[in-house]
Each structure stands twice: as C-alpha cells, then as structure tokens.
N, C-alpha and C positions, 0 to 999 in steps of 0.2 A: 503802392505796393504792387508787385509785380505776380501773377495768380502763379501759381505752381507746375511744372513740366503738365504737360496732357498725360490724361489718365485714364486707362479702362478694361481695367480691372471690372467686370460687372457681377455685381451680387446678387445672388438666386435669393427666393423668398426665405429657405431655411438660412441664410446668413444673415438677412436682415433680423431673423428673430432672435438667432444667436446674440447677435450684438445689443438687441435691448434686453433680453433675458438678463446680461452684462451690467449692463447701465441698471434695471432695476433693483437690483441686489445693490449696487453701490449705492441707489440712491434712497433703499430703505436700510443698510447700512445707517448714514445718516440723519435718516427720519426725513428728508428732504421733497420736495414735490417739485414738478417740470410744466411748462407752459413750452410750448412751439407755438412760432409765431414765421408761416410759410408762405412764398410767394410762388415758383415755380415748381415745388413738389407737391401743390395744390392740396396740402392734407394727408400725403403721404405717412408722414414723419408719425402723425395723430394716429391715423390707422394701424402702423408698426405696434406703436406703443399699446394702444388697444387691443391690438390682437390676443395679448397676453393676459390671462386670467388675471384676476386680481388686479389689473393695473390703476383701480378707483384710488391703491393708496400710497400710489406717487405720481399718477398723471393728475397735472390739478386742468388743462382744457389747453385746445387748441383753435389757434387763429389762420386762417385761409384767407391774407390781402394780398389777391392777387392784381389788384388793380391799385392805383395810385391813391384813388378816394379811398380805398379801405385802410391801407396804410395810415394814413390821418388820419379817420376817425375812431378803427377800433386801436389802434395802436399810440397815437399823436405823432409819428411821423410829420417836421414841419414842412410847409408846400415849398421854401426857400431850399432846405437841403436835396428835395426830389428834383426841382428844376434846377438846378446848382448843377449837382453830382448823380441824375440817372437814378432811377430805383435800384439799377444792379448796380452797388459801388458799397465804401464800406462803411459810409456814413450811414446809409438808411440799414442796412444791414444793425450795425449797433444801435442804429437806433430803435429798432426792431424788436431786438433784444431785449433793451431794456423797458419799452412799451411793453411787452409781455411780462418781465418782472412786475412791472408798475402796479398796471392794470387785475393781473389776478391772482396776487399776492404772492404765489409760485415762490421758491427758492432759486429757481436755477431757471432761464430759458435760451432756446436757440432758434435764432432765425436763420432763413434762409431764402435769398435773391437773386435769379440767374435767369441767364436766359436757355432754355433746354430747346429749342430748338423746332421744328428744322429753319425756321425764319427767323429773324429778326436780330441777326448777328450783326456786329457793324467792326471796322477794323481793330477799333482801339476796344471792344467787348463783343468777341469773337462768338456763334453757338459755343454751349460748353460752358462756356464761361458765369461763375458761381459766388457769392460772397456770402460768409457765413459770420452770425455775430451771436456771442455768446457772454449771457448775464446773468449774472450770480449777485443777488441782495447785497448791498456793502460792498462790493470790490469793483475793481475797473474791468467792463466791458473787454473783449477781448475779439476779432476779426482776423479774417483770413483769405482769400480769394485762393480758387482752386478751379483749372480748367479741364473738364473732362470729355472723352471721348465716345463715338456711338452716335446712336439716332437720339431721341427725344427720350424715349422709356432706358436706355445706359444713361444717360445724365441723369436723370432723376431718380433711376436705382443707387448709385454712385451717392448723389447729395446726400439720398439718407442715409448710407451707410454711414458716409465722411462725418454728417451734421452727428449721427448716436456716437461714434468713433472718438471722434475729438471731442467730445464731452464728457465720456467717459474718460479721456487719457486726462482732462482737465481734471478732475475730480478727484 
C-alpha cells in the first residue's frame, strides 16, 4: 500500500481535544472502551484521551512499544513479522492493534508506527512516514499508511490527530 500524498496540516492542543471530545461521545454512545497501543507518538494518543475529564469510562489503558521488545511482549507482536516487514509497516501496525484488543479487553484499539523523525528515514519509509492499524473485537483489522510533513512534534501532532480521526470516522 502506498502512504497517502504528504500532509501538514498541524493540530494545535485545542484540536486535538476537539477530536477526542468527538470520539468519546461516540464511544460512550456505544458503551465501548479504547486501548492505544503507540510506537512513535510515545503515548501521546493516551495523554489526549486523558486529558479529558471522565475519560476512566472509555479509555480502558494504553501501551508505549516503542522499541521492538516491547512490541512482542506487551503486545505479541511476532519477531518473524518485525524482521520481515520493519516495525513501520502494516503488518505490525495490525498487529498492534489487535494485541491491544487481545490483551486488555478494550473494544476498539488503535496503533500507531512511524517513523517522526528527524533521523532514521530510509527511501522506501521516508521521515513522516506512518502506519496505523485499527481493531475492533470481532471484525477485520483495518490499516492505513500516511506520510506526513514538518519536524518531529508536526508528525506526531498529525498521527494523533489522523489515529482519533480515522477511528472516529470508523465508528
């Protein structure tokens, strides 16, 4: 899958609260609870969601594998798919996803794997460059790659927007 045109549009703190303000209504709509399971937004995503009063009763916890070990063992992440296809790709991304369903019983979770930069770009997974994977209890996994623009803090403003964004439209 080929990531999406460059992007950078960057979202200030009150948009990011916007858009989970959004998502949590939808997601106690539902009765539903969320697990994030984050690699390059190092926990961002968790913090959004917490920032918001009351969020005890649809954040169920969030996972920060930023490194390859923690991907396997808080997540099961298998070591064949990481050396295969890269942490940023859209295998471990789903797989990510669905370790976060697994593991803490969550209804809905989203990962997120990229690299933000300013190092460690390579041709074929440019800085910017992002995979997101998104699991919902019973249904098929669902992935996306997205490349976005800026230093280090625009990509990772961007992911979370995109990661609360697209799960909200999902929903």
């Amino acid at each position: 899958m080929r990531p999406s045109p460059v992007k950078s549009d960057i979202p200030d703190d009150s948009a990011l609260a916007a858009a989970v303000a959004k998502l949590a209504a939808a997601l106690q709509a539902r009765g539903w609870t969320l697990a994030a399971a984050e690699s390059c937004t190092g926990g961002w995503i968790a913090k959004c969601c917490t920032d918001l009063a009351g969020s005890s009763a649809w954040f169920e916890r969030g996972y920060v594998t930023y490194s390859n070990a923690a991907k396997r063992e808080l997540l099961g992440v298998d070591s064949d798919v990481l050396e295969r296809e890269g942490a940023v790709s859209e295998a471990v991304a789903r797989a990510m996803a669905e370790g976060a369903v697994r593991d803490s019983g969550a209804d809905v979770a989203v990962a997120v794997t990229g690299i933000a930069g300013p190092d460690g770009g390579t041709v074929e997974k440019p800085v910017g460059t992002v995979w997101f994977g998104w699991a919902v209890a019973g249904a098929v996994t669902q992935a996306e790659c997205c490349r976005f623009g800026g230093d280090r803090e625009a990509v990772r403003r961007q992911t979370v927007r995109h990661a609360v964004q697209a799960l909200l439209d999902r929903l």
